[in-house]
SENU-32607 format. One line per field, with one value per residue: residue in one letter; z, y, x of N, C-alpha, C, CB in turn; residue number from 1. Coordinates in steps of 0.001 Angstrom, whole numbers, plus 500000, padded with zeros to 6 digits. Glycine has a CB too. Layout:
<nodes>
r	[A,...]
n.c3	[Z,...]
n.c2	[Y,...]
n.c1	[X,...]
ca.c3	[Z,...]
ca.c2	[Y,...]
ca.c1	[X,...]
c.c3	[Z,...]
c.c2	[Y,...]
c.c1	[X,...]
cb.c3	[Z,...]
cb.c2	[Y,...]
cb.c1	[X,...]
k	[NUM,...]
</nodes>
This chain:
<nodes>
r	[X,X,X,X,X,X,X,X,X,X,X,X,X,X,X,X,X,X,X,X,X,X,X,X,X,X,X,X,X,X,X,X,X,X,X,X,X,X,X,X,X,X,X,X,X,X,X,X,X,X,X,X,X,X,X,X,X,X,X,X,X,X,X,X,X,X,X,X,X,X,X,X,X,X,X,X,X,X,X,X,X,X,X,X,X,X,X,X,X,X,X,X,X,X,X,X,X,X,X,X,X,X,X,X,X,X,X,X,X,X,X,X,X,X,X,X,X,X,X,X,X,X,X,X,X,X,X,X,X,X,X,X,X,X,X,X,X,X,X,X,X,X,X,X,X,X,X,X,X,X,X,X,X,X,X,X,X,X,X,X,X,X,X,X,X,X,X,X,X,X,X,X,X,X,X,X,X,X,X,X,X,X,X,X,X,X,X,X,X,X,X,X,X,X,X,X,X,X]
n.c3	[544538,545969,549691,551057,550209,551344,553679,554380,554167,555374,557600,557602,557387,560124,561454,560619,561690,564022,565156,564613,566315,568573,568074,568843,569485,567675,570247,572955,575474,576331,576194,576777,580217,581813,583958,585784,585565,585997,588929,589535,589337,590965,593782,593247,593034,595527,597369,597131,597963,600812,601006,600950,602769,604740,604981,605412,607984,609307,608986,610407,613471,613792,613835,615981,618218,618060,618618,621664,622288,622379,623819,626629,629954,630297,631283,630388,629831,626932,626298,626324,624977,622451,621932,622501,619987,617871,618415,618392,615362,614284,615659,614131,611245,611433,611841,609627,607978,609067,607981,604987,604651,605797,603156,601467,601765,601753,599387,598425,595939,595297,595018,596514,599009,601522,602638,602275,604487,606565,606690,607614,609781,611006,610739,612591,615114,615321,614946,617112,619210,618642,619187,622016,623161,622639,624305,626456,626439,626655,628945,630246,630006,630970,633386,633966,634183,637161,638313,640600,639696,639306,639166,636210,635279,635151,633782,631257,630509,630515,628023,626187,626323,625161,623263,621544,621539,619219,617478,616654,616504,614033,612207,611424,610598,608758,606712,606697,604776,602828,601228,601182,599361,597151,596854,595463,593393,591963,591646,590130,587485,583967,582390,580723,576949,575451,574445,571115,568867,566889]
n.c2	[320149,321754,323623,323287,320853,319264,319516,318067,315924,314901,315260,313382,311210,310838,310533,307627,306327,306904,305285,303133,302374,302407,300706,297650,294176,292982,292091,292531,294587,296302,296505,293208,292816,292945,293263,293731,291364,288955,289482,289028,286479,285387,286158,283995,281758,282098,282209,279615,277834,278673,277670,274549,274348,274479,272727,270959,271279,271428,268501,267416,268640,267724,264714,264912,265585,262760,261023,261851,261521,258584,257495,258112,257996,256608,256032,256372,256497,255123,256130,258753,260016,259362,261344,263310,263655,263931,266472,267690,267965,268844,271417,272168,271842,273912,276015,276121,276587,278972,280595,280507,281715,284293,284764,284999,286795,289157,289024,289717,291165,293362,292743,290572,290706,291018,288992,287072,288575,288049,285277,285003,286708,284502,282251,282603,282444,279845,278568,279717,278366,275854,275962,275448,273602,271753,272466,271626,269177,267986,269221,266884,264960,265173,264799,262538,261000,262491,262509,262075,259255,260533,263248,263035,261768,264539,266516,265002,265442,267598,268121,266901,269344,271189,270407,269741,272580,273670,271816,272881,275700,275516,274099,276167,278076,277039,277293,279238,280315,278666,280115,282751,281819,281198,283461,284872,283612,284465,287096,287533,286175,286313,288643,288258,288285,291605,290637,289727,292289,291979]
n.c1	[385249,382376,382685,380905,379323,381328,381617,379257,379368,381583,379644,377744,379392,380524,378273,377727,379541,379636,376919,377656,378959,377574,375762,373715,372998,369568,367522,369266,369678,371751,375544,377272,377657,380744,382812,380267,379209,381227,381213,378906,378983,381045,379468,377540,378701,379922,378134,376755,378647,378523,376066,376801,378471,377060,374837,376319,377714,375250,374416,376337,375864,373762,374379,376185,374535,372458,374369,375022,372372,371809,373350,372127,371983,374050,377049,380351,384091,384775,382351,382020,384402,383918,381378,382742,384303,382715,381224,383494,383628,381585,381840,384251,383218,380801,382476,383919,381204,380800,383054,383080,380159,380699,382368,380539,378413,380579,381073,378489,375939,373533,370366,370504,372040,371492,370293,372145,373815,372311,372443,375136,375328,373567,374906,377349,375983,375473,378258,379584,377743,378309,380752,380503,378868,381050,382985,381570,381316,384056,384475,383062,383679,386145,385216,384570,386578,387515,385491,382541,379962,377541,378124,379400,377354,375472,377260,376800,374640,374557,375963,374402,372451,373310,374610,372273,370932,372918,372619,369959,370325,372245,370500,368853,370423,371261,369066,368704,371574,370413,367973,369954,371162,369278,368230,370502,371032,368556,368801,371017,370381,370111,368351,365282,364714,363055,359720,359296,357939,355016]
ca.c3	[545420,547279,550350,551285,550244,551865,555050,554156,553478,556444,559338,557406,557664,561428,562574,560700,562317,565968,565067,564358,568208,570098,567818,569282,568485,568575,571739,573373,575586,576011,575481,577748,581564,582016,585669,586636,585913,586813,590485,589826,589262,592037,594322,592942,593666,597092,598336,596719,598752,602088,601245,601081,603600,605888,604947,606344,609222,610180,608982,611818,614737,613800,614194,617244,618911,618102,619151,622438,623379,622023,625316,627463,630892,630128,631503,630307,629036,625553,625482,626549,624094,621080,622076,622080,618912,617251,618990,617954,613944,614252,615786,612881,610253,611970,611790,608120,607299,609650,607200,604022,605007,605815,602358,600522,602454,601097,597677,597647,595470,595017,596345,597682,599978,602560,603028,602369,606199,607445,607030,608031,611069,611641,611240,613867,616027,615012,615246,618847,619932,618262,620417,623316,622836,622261,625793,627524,626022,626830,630348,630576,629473,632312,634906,634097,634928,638420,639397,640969,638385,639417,638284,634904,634409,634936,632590,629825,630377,630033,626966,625591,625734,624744,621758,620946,621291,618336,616589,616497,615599,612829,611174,611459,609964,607371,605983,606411,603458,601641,601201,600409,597470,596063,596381,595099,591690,591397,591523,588944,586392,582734,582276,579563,576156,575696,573562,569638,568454,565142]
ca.c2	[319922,322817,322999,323206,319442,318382,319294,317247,314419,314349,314737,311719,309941,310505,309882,306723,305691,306705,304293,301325,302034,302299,299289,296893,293305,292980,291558,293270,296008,296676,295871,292744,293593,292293,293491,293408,289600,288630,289883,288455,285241,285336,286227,283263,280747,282116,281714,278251,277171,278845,276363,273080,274125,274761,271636,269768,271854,270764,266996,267264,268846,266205,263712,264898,265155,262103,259970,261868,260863,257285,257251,258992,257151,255291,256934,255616,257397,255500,256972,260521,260322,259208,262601,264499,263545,264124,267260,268478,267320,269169,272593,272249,272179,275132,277217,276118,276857,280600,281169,280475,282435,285711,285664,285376,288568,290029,288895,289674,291925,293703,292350,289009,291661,291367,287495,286808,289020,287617,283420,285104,286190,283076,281203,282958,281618,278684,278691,279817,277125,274477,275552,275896,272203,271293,272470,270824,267397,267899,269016,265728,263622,265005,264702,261197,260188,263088,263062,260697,258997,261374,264260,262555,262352,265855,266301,263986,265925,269026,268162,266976,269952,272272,270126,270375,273966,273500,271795,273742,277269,275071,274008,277402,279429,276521,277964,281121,280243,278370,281416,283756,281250,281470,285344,285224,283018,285048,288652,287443,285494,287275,289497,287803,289585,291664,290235,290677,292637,291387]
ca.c1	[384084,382303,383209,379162,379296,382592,381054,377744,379532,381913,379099,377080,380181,380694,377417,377194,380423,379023,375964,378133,379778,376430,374842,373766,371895,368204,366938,370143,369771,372887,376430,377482,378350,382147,383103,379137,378661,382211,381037,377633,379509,381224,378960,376727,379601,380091,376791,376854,379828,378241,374979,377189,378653,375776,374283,377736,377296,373826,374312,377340,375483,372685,374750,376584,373128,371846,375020,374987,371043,371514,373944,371584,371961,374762,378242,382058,385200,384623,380999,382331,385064,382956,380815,383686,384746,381331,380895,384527,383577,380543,382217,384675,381790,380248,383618,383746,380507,380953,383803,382195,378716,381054,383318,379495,378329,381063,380978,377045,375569,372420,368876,370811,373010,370408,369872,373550,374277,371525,373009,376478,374983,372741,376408,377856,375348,375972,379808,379464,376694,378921,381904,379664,378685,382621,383862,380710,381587,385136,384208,382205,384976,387216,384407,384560,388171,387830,383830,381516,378974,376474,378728,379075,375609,374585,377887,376628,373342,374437,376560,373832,371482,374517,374446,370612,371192,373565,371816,368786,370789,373120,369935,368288,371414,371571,367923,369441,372177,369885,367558,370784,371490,368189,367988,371984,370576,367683,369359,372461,369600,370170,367236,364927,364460,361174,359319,359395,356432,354662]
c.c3	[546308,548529,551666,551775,550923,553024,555419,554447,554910,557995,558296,557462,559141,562129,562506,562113,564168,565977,564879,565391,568759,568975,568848,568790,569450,569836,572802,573908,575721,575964,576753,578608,581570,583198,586105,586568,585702,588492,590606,590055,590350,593190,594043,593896,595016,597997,597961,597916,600583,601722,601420,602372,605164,606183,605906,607679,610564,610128,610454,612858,615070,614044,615885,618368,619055,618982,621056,623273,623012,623414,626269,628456,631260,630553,631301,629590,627524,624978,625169,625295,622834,620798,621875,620935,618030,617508,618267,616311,613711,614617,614887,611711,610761,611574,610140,607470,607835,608608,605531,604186,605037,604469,601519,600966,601823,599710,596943,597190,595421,596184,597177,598765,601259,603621,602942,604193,606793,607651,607808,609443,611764,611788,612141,614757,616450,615299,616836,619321,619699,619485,622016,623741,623142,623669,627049,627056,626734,628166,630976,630144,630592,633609,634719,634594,636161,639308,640052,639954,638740,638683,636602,634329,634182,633878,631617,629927,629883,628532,626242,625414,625272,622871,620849,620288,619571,617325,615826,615706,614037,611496,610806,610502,608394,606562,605602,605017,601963,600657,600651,599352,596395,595528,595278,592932,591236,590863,590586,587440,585100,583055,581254,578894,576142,574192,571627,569350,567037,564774]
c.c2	[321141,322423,322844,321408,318538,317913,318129,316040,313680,314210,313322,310646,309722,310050,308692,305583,305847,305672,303316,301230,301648,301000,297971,295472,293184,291609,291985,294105,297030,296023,294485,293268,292841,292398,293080,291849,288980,288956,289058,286575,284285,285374,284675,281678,280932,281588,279898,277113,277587,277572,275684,273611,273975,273268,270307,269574,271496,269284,266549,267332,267862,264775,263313,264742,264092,260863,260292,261369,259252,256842,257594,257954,256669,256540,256168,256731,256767,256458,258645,260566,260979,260633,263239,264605,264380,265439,268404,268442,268582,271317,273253,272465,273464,276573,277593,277394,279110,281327,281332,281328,283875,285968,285627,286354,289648,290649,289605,290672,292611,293171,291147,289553,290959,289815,286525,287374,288797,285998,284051,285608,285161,282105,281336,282645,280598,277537,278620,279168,275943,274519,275497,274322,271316,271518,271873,269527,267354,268128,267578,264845,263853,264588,263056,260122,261312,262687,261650,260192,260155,262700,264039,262432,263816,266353,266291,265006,267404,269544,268158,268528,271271,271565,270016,271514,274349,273383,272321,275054,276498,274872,275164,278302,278352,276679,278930,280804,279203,279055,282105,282941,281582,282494,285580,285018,283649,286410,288572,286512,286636,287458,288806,288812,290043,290997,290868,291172,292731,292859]
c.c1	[383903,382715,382207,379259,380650,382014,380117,378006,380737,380723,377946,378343,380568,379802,376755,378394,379820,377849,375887,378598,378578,375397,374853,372887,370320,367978,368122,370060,370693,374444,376558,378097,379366,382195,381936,379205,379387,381631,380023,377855,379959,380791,377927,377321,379892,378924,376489,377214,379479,376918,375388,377607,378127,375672,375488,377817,376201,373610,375264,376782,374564,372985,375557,375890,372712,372975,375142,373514,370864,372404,373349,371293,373205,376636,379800,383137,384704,383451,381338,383273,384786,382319,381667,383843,383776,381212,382034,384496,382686,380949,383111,383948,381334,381547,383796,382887,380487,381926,383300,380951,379458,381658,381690,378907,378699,381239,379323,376979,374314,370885,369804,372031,372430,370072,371324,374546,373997,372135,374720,376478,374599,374395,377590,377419,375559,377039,379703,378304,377064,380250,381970,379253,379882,382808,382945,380955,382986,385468,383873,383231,385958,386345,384672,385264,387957,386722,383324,380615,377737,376898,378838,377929,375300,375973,377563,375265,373481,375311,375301,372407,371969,374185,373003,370824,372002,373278,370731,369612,371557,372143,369556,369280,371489,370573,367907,370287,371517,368959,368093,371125,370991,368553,369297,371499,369538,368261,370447,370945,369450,368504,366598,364683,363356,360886,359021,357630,356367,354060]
cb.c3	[546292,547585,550425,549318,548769,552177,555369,552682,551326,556623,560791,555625,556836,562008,562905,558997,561816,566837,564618,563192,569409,570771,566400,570227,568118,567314,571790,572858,576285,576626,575057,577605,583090,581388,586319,586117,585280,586291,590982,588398,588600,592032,594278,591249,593026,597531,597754,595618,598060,602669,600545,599981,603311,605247,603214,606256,608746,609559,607322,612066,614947,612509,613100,617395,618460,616776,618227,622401,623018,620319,625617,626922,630607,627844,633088,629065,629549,624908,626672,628317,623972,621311,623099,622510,618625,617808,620450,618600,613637,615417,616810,612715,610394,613877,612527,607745,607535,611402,607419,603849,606715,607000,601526,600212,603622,601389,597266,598295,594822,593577,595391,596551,599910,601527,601792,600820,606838,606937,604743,607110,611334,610081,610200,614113,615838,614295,614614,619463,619477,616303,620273,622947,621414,621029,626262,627620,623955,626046,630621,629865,627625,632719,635079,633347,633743,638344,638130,642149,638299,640909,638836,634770,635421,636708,632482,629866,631727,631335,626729,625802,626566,625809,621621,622144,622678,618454,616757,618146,616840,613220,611188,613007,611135,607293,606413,608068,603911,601868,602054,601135,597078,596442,598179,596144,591496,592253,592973,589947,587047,580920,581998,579539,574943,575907,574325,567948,569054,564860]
cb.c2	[318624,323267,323513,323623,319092,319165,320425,317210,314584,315151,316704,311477,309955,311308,310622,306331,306418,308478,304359,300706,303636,304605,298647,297442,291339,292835,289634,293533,296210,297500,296970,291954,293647,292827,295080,294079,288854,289508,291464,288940,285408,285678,287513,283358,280674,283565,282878,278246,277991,280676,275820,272219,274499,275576,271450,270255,272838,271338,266295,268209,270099,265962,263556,265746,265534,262058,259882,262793,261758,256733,257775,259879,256246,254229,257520,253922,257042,254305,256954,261151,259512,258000,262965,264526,262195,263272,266848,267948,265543,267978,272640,271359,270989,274767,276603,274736,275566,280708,280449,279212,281886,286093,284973,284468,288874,289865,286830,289464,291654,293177,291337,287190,293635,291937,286860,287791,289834,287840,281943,285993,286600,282109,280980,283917,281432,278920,280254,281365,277046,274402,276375,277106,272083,272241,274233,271152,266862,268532,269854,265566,263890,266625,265389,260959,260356,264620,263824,260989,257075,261564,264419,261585,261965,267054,265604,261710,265783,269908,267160,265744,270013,271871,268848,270830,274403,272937,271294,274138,278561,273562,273224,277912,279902,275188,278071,281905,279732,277493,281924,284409,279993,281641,286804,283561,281431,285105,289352,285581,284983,286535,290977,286973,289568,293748,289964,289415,294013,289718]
cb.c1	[384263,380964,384466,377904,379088,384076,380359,377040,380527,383156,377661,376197,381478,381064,376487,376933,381994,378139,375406,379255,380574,375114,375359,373689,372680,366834,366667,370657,369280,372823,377909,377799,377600,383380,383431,377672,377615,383557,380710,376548,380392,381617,378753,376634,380819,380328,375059,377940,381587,377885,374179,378328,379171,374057,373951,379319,376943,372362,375031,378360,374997,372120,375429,377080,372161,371194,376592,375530,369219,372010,375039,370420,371194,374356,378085,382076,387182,384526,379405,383297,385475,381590,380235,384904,384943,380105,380806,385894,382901,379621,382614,385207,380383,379964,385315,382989,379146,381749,384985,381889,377782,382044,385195,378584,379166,381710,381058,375796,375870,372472,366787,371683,372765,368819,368553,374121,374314,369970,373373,377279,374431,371140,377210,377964,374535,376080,380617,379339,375231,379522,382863,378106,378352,383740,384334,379061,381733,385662,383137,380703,385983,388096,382337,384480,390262,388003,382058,380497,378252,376084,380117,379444,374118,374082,378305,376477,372556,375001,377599,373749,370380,376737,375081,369400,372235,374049,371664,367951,372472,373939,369104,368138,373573,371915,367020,370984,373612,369443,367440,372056,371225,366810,368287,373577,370095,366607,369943,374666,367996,370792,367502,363997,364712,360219,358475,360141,355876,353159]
k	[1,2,3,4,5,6,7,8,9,10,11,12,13,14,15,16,17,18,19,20,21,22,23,24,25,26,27,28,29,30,31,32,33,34,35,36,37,38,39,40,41,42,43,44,45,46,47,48,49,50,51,52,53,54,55,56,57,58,59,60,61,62,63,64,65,66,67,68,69,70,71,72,73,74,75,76,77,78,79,80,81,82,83,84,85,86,87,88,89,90,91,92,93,94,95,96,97,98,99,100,101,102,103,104,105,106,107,108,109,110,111,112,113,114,115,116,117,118,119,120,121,122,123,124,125,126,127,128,129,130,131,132,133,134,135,136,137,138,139,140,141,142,143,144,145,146,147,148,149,150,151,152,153,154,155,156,157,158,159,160,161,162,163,164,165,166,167,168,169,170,171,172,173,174,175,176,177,178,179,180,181,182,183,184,185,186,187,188,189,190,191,192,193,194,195,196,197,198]
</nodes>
């Protein structure tokens, strides 16, 4: 065999072999992402787990609110307690959901970067208006066994608009992570194929 045709015959054999590496299948643009949508994955599930937890968050403060104005008037250690309790349930949920909202931040990726820092701020708010809530109930529970009833009222009054306050930012940051979910499921959603042309 010349050695014209040896040559010939080895670059058609290498460049079919490079054309069976970079093949790929139709509607495919390219090979699957491994690391990218492992992260994308992750990031998906994080922001997930900051929504429930929002939602826990704001069902809590909503409830801590509402049990403190269904007392509104009315002054006793069990009532103050009860508030406390509610109040301390509710600042727990908040810490939760503050912890959850920062590891999806971290996890986020791409466009849902942006709306993922934004609920992890809003749940810092949150966090700190729940424990802001927590030491005015717990104030109002000692005024109750030291103060006069008049002191207990403005107490119970000022628990309660500590816990409004609460409420209001808890729901607010919990729109915030429901938002970074979306964006999270939109920005990881496989790309559709283009269309076949006849």
């Amino acid at each position: 065999m010349k050695p014209t045709t040896l040559l010939i015959l080895l670059a058609i054999g290498f460049s079919s072999a490079t054309f069976a590496a970079d093949y790929t299948q139709p509607g495919q643009l390219s090979p699957p992402p491994g690391p990218v949508k492992k992260s994308g994955d992750a990031a998906n599930k994080a922001a997930r787990e900051a929504e429930a937890a929002a939602r826990k968050a704001a069902d809590d403060a909503k409830a801590a609110l509402q049990r403190s104005e269904a007392t509104a008037g009315k002054v006793s250690k069990a009532l103050a307690e009860a508030i406390r309790r509610a109040a301390r349930k509710a600042a727990e949920s908040a810490r939760r959901f503050e912890e959850k909202a920062s590891e999806s931040a971290r996890k986020a990726v791409d466009a849902s970067s942006e709306a993922a820092h934004a609920a992890a701020e809003a749940s810092k708010k949150s966090a700190a208006a729940a424990r802001a809530a927590l030491d005015k109930a717990e104030d109002a529970l000692k005024r109750i066994l030291s103060s006069s009833k008049e002191e207990a009222e403005k107490a119970a009054a000022e628990t309660r608009e500590a816990l409004r306050k609460a409420e209001e930012a808890t729901r607010a940051a919990a729109g915030a992570a429901r938002e970074a979910a979306l964006r999270s499921r939109e920005a990881n959603r496989p790309a559709s194929p283009p269309p076949e042309r006849k």
